[in-house]
matplotlib code that plots the C-alpha trace (Angstrom):
import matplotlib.pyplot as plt

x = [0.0, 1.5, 0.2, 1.3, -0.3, 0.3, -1.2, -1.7, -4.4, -3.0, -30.3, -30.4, -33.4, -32.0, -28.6, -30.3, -32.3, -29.1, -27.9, -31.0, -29.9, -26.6, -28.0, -29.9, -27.3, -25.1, -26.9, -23.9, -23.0, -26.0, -25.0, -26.5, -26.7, -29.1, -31.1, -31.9, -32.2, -35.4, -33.9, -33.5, -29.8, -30.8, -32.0, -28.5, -26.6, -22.5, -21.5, -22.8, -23.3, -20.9, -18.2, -19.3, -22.7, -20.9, -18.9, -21.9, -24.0, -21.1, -20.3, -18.3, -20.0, -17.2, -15.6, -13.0, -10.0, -8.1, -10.2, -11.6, -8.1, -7.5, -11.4, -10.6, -7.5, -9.7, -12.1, -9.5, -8.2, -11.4, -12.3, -16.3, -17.5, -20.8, -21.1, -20.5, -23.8, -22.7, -23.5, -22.3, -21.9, -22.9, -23.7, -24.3, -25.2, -24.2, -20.3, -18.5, -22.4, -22.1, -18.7, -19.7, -22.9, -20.7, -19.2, -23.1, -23.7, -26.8, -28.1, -26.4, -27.9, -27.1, -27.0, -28.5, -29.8, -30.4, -34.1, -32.6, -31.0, -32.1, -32.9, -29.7, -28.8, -32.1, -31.1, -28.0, -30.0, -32.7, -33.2, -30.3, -31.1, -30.3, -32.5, -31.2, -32.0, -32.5, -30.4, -27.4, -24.1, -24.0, -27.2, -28.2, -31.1, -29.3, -28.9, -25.7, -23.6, -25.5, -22.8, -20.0, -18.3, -19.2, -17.4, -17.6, -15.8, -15.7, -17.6, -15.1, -13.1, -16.1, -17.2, -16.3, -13.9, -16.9, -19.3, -16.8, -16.0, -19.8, -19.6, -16.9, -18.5, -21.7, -19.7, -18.5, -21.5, -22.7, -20.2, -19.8, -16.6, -13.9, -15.9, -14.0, -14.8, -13.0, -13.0, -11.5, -10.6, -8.4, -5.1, -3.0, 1.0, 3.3, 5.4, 2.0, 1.2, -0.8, -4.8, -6.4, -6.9, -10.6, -11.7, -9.8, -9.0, -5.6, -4.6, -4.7, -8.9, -9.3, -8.1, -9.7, -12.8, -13.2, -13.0, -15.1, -17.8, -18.0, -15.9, -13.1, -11.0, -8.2, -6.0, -2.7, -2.4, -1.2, -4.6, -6.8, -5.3, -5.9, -9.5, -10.0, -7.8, -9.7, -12.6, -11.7, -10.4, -7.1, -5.8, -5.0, -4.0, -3.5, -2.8, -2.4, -2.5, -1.9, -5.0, -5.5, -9.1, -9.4, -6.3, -7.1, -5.6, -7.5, -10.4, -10.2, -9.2, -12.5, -15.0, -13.5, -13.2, -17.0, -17.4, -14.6, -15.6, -19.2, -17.3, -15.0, -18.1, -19.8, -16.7, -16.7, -20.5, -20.6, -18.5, -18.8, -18.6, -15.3, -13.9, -14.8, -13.5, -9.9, -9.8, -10.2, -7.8, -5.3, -5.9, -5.9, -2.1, -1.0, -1.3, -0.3, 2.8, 0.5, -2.5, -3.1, -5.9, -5.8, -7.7, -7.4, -9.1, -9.5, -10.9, -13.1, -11.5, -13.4, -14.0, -15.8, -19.1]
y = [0.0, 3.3, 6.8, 10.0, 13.5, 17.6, 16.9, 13.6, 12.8, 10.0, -27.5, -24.2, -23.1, -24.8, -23.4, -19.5, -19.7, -20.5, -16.8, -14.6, -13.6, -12.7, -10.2, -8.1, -7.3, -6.0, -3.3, -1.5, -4.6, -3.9, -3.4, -2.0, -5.2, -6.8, -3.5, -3.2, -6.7, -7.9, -10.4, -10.5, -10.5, -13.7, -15.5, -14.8, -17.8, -17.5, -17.6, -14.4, -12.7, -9.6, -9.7, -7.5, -9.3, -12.9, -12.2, -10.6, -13.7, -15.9, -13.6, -11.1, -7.9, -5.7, -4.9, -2.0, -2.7, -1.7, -3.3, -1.6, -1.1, 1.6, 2.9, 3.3, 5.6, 7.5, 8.3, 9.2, 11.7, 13.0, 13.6, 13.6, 14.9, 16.0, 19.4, 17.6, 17.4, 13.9, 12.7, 9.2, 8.5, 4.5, 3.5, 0.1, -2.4, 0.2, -0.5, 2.8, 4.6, 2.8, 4.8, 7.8, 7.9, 7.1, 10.8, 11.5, 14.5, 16.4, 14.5, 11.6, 11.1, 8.2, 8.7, 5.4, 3.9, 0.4, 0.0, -3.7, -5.1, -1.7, -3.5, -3.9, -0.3, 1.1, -1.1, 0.9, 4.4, 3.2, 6.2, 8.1, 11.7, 9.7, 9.2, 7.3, 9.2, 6.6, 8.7, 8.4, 9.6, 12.5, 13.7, 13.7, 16.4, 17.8, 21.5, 23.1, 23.5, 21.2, 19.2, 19.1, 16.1, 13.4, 10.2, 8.2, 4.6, 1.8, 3.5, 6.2, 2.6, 1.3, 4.4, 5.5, 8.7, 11.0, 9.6, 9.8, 13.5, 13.9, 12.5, 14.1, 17.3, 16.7, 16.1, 19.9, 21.4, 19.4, 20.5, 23.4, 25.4, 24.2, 20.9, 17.6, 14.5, 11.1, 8.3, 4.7, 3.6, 1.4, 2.7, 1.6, 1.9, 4.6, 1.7, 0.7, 0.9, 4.3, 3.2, 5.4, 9.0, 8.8, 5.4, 5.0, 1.0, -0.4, -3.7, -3.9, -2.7, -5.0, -8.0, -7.2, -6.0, -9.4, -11.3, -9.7, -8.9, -5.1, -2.1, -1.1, 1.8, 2.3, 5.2, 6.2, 7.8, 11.3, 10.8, 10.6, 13.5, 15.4, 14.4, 16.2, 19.4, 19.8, 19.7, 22.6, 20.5, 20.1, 17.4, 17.2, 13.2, 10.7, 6.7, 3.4, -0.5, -3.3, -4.7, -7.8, -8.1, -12.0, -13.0, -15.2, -12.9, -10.0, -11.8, -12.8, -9.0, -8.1, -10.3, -12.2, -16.1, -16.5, -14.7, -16.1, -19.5, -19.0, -17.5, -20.9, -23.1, -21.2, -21.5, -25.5, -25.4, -23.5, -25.1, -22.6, -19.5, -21.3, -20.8, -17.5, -16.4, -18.3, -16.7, -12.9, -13.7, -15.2, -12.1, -9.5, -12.0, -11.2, -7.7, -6.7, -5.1, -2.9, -2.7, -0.8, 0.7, 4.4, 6.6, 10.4, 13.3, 16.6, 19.9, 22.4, 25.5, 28.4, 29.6, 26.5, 27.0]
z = [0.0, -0.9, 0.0, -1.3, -1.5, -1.5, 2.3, 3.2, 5.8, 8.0, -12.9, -14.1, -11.7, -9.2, -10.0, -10.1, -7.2, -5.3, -7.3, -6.2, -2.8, -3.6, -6.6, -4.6, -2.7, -5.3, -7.4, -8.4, -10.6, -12.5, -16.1, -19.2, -20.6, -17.8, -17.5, -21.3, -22.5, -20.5, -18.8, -15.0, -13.5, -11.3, -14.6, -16.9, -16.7, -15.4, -18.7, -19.5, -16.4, -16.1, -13.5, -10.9, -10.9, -11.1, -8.5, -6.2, -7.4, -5.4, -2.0, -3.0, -2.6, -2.2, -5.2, -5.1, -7.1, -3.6, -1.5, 1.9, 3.6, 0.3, 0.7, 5.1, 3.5, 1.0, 3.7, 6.8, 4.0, 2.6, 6.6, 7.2, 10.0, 11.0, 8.9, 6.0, 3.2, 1.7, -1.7, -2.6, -6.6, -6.8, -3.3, -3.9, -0.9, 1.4, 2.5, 2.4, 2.8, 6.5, 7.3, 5.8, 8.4, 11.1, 10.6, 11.7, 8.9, 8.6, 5.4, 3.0, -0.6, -2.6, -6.2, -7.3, -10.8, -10.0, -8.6, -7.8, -4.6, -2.7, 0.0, 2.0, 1.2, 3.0, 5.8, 6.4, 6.0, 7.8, 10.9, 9.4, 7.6, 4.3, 1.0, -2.3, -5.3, -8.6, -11.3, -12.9, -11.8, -14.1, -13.9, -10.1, -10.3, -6.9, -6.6, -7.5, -4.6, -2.4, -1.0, 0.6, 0.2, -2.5, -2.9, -6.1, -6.1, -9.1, -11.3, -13.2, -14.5, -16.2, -17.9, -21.3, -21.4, -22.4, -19.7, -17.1, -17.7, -17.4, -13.8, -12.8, -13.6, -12.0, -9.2, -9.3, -9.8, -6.3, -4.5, -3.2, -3.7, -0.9, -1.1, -1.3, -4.4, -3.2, -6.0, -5.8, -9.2, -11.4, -12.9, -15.3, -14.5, -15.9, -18.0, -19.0, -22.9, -23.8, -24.1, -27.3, -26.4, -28.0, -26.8, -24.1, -24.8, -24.8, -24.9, -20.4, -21.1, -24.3, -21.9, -19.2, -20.3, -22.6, -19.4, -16.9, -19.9, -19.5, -20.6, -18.6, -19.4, -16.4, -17.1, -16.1, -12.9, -14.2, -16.6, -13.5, -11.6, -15.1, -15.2, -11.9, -12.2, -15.8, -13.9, -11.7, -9.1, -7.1, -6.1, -2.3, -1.5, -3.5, -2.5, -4.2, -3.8, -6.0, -7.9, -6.0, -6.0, -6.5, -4.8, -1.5, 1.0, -0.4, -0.7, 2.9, 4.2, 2.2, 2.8, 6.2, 7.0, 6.7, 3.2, 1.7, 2.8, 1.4, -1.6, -2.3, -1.5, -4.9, -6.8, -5.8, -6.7, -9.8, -12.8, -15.2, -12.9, -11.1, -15.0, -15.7, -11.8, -12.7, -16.0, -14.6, -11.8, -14.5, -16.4, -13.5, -12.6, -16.1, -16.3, -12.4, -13.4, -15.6, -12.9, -9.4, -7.7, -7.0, -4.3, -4.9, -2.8, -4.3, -3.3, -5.7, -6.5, -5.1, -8.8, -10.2, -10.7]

ax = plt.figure().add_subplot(projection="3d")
ax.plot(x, y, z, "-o")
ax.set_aspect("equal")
plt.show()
């Protein structure tokens, strides 16, 4: 784990029903593909299910490409506290929404577009001064300057350049100047081959986005720090960890004895998502010289409007 910053913050029924639990609790896997096609995400078989919803499906609901010890960094630096008006980009089954309300603000909004899985998430907001919101991350409907802090993680990776420049500005306009944007995202290394300026695909995203079945554009870590300052932010902390998200001892720091257990049961269980699983790790192992997660913390400049 490395930390650096300009002020550093210390049958197939059978087979699905045994799915459906798992699914609701991971609504920030949905993905365009289950939301347009018809077709429920506990009714896709393994061999097509994405990999954030594959790997939900089997226990693994936390899915940060630096797990939670790099998202317990982002948020000591980021700092809530109980003035803070949070917004959280992507919320999810609730995991980093549960330490942002332990700051005890005066209101948390998630910015959620998956109607799917909610349920878990309302149980962490349930008596809190906290609402979700069903939008997308770059169109929130909030008020300008409404916020103080918003935190975004795993989502900027799996965007498209252009979308991702959307969100990021949406995030501006939210905040209000002096406020603070945390994101948690994947990054490729500096040695790293250049991805295409347009598309944002290399030969890292083509490889990894062909095994987890859904687009993933990781950037270089100078690239995300421009993404931000373009946006008329600075950048006040920034730390890293190596992408280990399907190693054992990751899995187990994430997820504990008990999850990883449930989550090696599945794999033992489930043929065909066991060879999909192996096959990202493999690929995620090929490419770790060129992979790393990155957490950055960045403050609106007081003439961003």
């Amino acid at each position: 784990m490395a930390s650096t910053g300009i002020a550093t913050k210390g049958s197939a029924a059978g087979r699905r029903g045994r799915r459906r639990g798992w699914l609701r609790q991971a609504p920030e896997a949905l993905t365009a593909e289950t939301r347009t096609s018809g077709i429920p995400a506990d009714e896709v078989p393994d061999a097509r299910l994405q990999g954030h919803w594959l790997l939900a499906s089997m226990g693994k609901p936390v899915l940060r490409p630096g797990g939670l010890h790099l998202t317990r960094e982002m948020l000591e630096a980021a700092a809530p506290h109980a003035g803070d008006r949070i917004v959280e980009f992507g919320p999810g089954v609730g995991l980093t929404a549960a330490e942002l309300l332990a700051a005890r603000p005066p209101f948390y909004v998630g910015i959620e577009p998956n109607t799917e899985g909610r349920a878990k998430l309302d149980a962490v907001l349930a008596g809190r001064p906290a609402r979700v919101v069903t939008a997308e991350a770059s169109a929130t409907g909030l008020d300008a300057g409404s916020a103080d802090l918003v935190v975004g993680e795993a989502m900027l990776t799996m965007s498209s350049p252009q979308q991702r420049r959307a969100i990021v500005a949406e995030a501006a306009r939210v905040l209000a100047a002096g406020g603070r944007y945390a994101i948690h995202e994947l990054a490729l290394a500096d040695a790293a081959p250049d991805p295409d300026r347009r598309t944002g695909r290399g030969e890292v995203s083509r490889e990894i986005s062909r095994t987890i079945k859904v687009g993933a554009t990781p950037v270089k870590l100078a690239a995300w720090r421009a993404l931000l300052t373009d946006a008329g932010f600075d950048v006040v902390w920034q730390g890293t960890a190596p992408m280990r998200l399907l190693e054992p001892s990751r899995l187990i720091a994430d997820e504990g004895p008990i999850g990883f257990a449930r989550f090696a049961t599945n794999m033992i269980r489930r043929p065909e998502a066991r060879r999909r699983v192996l096959a990202m790790r493999n690929s995620f192992r090929a490419y770790k010289a060129d992979l790393s997660a990155v957490a950055m913390v960045a403050v609106k400049r007081p003439t961003q409007h």
